[in-house]
Structures are given as C-alpha cells and as structure tokens.
N, C-alpha and C positions, 0 to 999 in steps of 0.2 A: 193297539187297543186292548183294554180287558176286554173279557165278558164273562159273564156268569151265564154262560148259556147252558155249562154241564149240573151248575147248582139246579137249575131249573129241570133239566133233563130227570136228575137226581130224584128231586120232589114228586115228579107226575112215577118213577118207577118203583116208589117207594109207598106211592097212595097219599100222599104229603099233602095234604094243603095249605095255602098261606094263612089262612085263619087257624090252624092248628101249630103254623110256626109264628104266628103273633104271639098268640099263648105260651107258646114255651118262651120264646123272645124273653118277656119279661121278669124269667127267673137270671136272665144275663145283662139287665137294664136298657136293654134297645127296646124302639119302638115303633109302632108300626110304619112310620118315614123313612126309617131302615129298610126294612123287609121291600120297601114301594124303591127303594133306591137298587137292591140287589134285583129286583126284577127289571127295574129298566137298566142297567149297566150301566150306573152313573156312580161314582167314586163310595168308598164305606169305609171303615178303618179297617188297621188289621185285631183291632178286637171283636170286631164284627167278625169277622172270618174266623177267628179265633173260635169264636161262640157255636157261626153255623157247625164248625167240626164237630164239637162236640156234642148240639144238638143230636147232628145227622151219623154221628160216629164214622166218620168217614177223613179224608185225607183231602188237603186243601187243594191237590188236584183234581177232585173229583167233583169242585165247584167254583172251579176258575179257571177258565185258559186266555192264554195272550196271543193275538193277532198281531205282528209290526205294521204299522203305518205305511202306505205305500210312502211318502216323503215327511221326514220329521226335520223340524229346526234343527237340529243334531245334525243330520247329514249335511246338510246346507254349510 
C-alpha cells in the first residue's frame, strides 16, 4: 500500500496547510480533488508528486512510503 502519511507529516512540520497548498496547486494545474486524494491515500499521478516536490522542495521520499500488502494477487 502507498501512503502519503510522510507528505502529511511534512505539511503539519513545515506549518503547511492544505488551503495554502490548494493555492500554490494551481500554479501546477491540480486541483483541489488532488490535494483531497493525497490526504486520503488514494492513487495521484506521478505529475502530482512531481509537483508536491517542488512545492515542498523536498524529495519524493519525504512524502511517500510503501507498506506491502500482507497478501497480493502476485503471490498467489
């Protein structure tokens, strides 16, 4: 599983908020269903992530980690 639980981390130690990243959002054409998709950890592209980096000047590890699934199709 992704999550963006460190982007979120990131934001609250940075003084971020999501109304401040709506706003810059739209110097990168996302919109606010974006920003609502990276807080609940439901899928973005990688132009999104793209984006946040350079909002946040930071490194895409620094607002994404992977969890593995306890069992995935794949194993099976």
């Amino acid at each position: 599983m992704i999550s963006f639980e460190p982007l979120r981390k990131l934001l609250s130690q940075k003084g971020i908020s999501t109304y401040y990243l709506r706003n810059k959002c739209g110097i990168y054409n996302l919109d606010s269903k974006t920003i609502q998709r990276l807080m609940s950890d439901e899928s973005v592209s990688t132009n999104t992530l793209n984006a946040m980096c350079h909002i946040l000047d930071c490194d895409i590890k620094e607002i994404i980690e992977f969890h593995p699934d306890e069992e995935t199709e794949l194993d099976q």
